[in-house]
VEXSE-53572 format. One record per residue: residue in one letter; residue number from 1; x, y, z of N, C-alpha, C in turn. Coordinates in steps of 0.05 Angstrom, whole numbers. Layout:
# VEXSE-53572
+-----+-----+--------+--------+--------+--------+--------+--------+--------+--------+--------+
| res |   n |    n_X |    n_Y |    n_Z |   ca_X |   ca_Y |   ca_Z |    c_X |    c_Y |    c_Z |
+-----+-----+--------+--------+--------+--------+--------+--------+--------+--------+--------+
|   A | NUM |      X |      Y |      Z |      X |      Y |      Z |      X |      Y |      Z |
...
+-----+-----+--------+--------+--------+--------+--------+--------+--------+--------+--------+
END
This chain:
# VEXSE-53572
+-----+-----+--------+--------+--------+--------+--------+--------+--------+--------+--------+
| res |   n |    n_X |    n_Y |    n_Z |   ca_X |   ca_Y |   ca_Z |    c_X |    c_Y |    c_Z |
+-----+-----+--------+--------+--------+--------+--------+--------+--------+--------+--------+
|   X |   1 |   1357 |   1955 |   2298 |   1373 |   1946 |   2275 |   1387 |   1920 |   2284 |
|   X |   2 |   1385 |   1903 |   2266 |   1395 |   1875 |   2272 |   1437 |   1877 |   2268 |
|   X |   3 |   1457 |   1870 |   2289 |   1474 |   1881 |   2283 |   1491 |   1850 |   2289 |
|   X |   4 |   1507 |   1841 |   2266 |   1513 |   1812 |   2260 |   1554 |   1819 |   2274 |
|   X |   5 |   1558 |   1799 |   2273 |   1586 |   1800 |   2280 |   1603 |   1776 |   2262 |
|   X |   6 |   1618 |   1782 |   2251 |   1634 |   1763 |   2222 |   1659 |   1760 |   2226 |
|   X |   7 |   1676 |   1735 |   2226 |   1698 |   1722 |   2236 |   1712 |   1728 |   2203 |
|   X |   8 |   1733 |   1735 |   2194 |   1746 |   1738 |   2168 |   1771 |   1713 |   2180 |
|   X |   9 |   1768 |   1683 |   2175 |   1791 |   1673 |   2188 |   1805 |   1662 |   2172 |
|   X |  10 |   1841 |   1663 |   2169 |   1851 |   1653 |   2142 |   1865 |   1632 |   2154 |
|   X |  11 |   1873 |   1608 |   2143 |   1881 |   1591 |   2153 |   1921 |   1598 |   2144 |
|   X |  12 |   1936 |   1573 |   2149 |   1955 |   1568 |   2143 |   1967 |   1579 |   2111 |
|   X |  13 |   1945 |   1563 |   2097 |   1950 |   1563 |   2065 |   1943 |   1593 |   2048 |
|   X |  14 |   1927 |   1608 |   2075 |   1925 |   1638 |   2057 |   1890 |   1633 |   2053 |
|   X |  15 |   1880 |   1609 |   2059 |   1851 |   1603 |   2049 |   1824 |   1618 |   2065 |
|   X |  16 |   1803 |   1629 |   2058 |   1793 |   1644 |   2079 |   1770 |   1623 |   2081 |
|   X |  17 |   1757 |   1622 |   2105 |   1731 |   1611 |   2111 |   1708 |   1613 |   2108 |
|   X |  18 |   1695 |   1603 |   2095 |   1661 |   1609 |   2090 |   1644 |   1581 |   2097 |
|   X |  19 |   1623 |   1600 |   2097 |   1600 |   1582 |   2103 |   1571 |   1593 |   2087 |
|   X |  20 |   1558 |   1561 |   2078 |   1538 |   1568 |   2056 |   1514 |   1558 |   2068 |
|   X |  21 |   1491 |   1578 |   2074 |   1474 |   1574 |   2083 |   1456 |   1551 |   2082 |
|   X |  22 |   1431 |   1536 |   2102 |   1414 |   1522 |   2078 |   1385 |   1534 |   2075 |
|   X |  23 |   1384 |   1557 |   2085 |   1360 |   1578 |   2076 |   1373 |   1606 |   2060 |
|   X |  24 |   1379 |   1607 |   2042 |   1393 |   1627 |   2032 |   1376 |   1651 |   2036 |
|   X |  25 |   1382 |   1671 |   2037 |   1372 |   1701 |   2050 |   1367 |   1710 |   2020 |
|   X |  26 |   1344 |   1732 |   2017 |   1343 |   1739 |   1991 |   1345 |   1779 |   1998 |
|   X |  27 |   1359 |   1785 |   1986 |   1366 |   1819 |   1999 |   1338 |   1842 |   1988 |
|   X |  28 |   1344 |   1858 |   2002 |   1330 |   1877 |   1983 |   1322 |   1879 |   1954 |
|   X |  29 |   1358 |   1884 |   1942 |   1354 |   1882 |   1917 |   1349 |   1860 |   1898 |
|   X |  30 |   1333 |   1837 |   1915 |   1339 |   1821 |   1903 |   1348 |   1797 |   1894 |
|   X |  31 |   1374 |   1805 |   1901 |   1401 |   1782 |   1903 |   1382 |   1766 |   1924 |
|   X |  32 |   1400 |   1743 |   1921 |   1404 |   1709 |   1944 |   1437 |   1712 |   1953 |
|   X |  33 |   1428 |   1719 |   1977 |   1456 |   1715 |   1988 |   1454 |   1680 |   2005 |
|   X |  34 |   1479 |   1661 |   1992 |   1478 |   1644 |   1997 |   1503 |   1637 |   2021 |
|   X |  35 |   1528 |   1649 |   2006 |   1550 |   1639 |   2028 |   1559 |   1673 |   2036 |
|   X |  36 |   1578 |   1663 |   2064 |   1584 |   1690 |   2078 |   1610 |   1681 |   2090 |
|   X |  37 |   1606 |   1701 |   2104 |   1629 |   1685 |   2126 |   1616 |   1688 |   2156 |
|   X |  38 |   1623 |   1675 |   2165 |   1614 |   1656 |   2189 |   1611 |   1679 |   2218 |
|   X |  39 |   1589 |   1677 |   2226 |   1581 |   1691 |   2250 |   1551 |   1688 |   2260 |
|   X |  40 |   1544 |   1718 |   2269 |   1524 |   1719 |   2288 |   1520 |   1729 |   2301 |
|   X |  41 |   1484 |   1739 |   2318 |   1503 |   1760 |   2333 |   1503 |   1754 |   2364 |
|   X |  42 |   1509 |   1773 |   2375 |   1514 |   1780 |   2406 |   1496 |   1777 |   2428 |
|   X |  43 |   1505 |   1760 |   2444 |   1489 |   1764 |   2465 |   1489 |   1783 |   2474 |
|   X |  44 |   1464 |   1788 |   2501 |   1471 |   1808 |   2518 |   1501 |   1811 |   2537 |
|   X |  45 |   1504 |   1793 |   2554 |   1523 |   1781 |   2570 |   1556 |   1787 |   2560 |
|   X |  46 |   1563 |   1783 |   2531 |   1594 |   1787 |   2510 |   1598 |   1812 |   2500 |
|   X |  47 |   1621 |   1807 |   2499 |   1641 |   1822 |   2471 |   1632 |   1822 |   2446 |
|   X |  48 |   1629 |   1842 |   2436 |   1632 |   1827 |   2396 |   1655 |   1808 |   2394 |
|   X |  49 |   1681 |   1807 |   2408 |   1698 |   1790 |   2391 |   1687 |   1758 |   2412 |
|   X |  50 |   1676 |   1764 |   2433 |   1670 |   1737 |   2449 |   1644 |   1728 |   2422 |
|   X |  51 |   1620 |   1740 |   2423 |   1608 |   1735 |   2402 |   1610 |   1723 |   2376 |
|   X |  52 |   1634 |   1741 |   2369 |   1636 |   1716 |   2339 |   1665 |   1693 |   2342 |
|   X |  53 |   1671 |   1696 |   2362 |   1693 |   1669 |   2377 |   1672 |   1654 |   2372 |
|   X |  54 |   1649 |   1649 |   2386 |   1625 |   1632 |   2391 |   1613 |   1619 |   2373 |
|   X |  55 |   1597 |   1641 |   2356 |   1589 |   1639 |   2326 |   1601 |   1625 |   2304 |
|   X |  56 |   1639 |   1632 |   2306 |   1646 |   1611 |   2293 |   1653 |   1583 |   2299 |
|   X |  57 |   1655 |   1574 |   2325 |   1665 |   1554 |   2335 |   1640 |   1532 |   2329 |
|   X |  58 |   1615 |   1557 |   2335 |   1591 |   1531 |   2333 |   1575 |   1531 |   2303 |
|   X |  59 |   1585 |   1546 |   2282 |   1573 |   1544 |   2254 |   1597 |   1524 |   2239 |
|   X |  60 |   1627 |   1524 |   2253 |   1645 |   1516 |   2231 |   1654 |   1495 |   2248 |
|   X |  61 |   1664 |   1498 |   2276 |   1674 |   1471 |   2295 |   1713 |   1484 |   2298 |
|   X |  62 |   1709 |   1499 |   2288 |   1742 |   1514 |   2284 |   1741 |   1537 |   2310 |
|   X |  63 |   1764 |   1540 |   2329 |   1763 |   1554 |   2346 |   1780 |   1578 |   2332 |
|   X |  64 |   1779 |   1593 |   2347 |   1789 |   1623 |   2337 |   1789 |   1647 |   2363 |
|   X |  65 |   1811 |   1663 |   2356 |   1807 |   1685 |   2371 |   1803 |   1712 |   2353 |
|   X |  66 |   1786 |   1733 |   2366 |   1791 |   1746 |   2346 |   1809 |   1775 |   2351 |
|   X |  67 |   1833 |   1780 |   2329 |   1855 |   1803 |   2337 |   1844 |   1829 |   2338 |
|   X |  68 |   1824 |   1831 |   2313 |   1823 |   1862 |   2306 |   1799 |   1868 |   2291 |
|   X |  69 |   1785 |   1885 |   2290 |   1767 |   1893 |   2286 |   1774 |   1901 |   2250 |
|   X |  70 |   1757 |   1895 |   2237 |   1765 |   1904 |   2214 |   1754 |   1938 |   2202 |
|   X |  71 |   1724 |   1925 |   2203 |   1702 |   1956 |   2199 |   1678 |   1947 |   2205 |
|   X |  72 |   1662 |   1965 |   2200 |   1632 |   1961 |   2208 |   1614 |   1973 |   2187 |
|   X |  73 |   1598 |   1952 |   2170 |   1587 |   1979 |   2156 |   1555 |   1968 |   2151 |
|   X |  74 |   1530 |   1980 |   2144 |   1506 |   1965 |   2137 |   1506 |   1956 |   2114 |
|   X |  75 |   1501 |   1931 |   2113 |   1504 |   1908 |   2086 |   1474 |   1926 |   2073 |
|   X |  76 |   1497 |   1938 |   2040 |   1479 |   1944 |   2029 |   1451 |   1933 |   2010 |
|   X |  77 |   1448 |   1903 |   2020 |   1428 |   1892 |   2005 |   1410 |   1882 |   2032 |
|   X |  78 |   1423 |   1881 |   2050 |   1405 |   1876 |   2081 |   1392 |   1889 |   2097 |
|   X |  79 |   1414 |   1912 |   2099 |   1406 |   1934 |   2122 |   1423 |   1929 |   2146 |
|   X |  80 |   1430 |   1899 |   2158 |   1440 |   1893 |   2174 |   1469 |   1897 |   2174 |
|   X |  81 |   1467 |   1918 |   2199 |   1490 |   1919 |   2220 |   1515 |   1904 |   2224 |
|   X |  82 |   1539 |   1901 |   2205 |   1556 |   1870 |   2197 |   1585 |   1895 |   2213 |
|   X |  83 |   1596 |   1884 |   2229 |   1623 |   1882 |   2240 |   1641 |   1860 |   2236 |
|   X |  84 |   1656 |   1873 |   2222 |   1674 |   1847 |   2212 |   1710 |   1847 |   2234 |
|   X |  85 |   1712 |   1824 |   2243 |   1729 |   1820 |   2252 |   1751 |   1798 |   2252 |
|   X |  86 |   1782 |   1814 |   2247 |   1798 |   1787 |   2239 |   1802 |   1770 |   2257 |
|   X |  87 |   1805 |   1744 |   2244 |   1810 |   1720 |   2271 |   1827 |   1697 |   2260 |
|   X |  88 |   1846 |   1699 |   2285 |   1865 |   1681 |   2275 |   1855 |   1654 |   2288 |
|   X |  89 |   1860 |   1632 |   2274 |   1853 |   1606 |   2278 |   1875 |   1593 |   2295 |
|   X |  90 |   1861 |   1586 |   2316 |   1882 |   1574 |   2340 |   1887 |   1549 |   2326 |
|   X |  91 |   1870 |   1530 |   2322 |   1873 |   1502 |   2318 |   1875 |   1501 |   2289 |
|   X |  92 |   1895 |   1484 |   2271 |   1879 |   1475 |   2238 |   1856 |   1460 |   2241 |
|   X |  93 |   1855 |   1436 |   2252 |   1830 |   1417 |   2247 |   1811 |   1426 |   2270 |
|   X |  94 |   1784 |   1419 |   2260 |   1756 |   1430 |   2274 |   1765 |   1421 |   2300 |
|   X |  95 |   1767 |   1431 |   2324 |   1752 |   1406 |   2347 |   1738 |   1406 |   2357 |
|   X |  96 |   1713 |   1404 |   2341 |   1688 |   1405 |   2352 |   1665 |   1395 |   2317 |
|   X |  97 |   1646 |   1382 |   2320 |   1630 |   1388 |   2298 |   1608 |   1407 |   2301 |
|   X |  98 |   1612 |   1415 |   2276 |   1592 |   1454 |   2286 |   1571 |   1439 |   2290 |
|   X |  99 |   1551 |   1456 |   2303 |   1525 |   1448 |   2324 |   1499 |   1433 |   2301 |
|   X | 100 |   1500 |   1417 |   2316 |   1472 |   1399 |   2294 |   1452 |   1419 |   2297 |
|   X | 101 |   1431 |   1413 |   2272 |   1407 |   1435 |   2264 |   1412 |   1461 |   2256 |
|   X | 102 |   1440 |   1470 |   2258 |   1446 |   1499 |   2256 |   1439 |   1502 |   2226 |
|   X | 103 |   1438 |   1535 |   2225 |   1428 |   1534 |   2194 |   1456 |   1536 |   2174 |
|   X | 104 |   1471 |   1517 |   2184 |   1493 |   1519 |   2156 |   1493 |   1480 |   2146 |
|   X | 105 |   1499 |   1500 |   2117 |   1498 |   1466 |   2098 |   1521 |   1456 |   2094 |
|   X | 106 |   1543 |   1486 |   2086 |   1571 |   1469 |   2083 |   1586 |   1494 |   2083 |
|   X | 107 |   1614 |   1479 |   2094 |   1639 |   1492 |   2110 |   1656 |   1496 |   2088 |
|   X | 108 |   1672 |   1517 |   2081 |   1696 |   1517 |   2056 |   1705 |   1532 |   2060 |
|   X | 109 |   1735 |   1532 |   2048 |   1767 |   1549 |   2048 |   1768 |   1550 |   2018 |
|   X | 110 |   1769 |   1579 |   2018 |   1775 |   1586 |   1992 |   1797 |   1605 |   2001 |
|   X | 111 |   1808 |   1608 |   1966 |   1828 |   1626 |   1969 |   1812 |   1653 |   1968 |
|   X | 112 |   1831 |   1670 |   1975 |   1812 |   1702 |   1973 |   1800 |   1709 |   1937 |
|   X | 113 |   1812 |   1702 |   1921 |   1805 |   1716 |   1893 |   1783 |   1701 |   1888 |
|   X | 114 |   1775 |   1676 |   1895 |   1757 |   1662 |   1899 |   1728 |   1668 |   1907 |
|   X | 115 |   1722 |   1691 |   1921 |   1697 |   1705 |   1939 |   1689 |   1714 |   1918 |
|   X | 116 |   1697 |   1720 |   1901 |   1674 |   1732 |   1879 |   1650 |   1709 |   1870 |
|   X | 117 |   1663 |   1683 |   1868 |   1654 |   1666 |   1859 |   1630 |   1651 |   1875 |
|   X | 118 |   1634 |   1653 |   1907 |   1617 |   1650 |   1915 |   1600 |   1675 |   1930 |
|   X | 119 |   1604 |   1696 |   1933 |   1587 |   1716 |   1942 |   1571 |   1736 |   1925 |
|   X | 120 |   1548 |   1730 |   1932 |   1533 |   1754 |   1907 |   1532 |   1790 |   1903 |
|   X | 121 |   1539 |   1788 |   1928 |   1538 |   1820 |   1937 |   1566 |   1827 |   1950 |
|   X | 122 |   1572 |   1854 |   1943 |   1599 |   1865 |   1943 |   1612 |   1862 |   1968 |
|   X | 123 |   1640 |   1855 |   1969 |   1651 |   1854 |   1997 |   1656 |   1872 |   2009 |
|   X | 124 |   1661 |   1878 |   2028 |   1680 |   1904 |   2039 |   1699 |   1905 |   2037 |
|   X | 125 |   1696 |   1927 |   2031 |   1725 |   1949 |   2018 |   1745 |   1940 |   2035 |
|   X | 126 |   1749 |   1947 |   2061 |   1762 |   1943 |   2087 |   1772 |   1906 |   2083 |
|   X | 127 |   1758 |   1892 |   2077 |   1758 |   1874 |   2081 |   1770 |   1863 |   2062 |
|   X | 128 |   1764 |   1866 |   2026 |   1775 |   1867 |   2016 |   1808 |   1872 |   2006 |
|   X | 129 |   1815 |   1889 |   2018 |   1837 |   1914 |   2021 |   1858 |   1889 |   2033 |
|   X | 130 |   1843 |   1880 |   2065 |   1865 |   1857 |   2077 |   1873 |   1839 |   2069 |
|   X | 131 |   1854 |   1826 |   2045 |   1859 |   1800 |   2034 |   1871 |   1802 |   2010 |
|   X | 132 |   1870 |   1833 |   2002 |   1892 |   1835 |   1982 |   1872 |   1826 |   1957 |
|   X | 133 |   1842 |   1835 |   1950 |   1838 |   1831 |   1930 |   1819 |   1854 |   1925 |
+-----+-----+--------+--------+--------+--------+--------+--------+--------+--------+--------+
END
């Protein structure tokens, strides 16, 4: 089972981070999942939270640590193994530009009530719950 690791990072303004693919994933049911939030998974060698420290630094250019584990559950349109973990953003501005060729098209801060708007498939509950929507 493919098992992903997901940065939930909110900035200053309350804005959460996403990233929109440029091969959009099409699920089981269906759906096109286009934007997410930002990860990847694990090497052999890390941590899940070293893992998606990594994942986001090189999809978004934003460093981060991550505090807390949020939940774990299988994305019910994937199958895949998604651990979501909160991460507080060390720096505001990138310092770094995320990695050329990577498969992301574009970087955005949205507010939380906002995820509906860009995600096709349901968030986590858990996850949900933190951001207060």
């Amino acid at each position: 089972m493919d098992v992903v690791n997901l940065g939930v990072v909110i900035n200053n303004k309350g804005e959460v981070l996403i990233i929109k693919r440029k091969i959009p994933e099409k699920g089981k049911t269906g759906k096109i999942l286009t934007w997410a939030f930002p990860g990847g998974r694990q090497d052999k060698d890390e941590t899940r939270e070293q893992a998606v420290e990594r994942e986001v630094l090189l999809e978004t250019g934003y460093k981060v640590k991550a505090v807390k584990q949020i939940n774990l559950r299988i994305h019910p349109d994937t199958g895949v193994l998604l651990i979501y973990h909160l991460c507080e953003l060390l720096e505001e501005n990138q310092i770094q530009q995320p990695e050329e060729n990577h498969e992301i098209e574009e970087i955005k801060w949205v507010k939380p009530e906002e995820l509906k708007n860009y995600f096709t498939t349901d968030i986590d509950p858990q996850v949900k719950k933190l951001l207060g929507i």
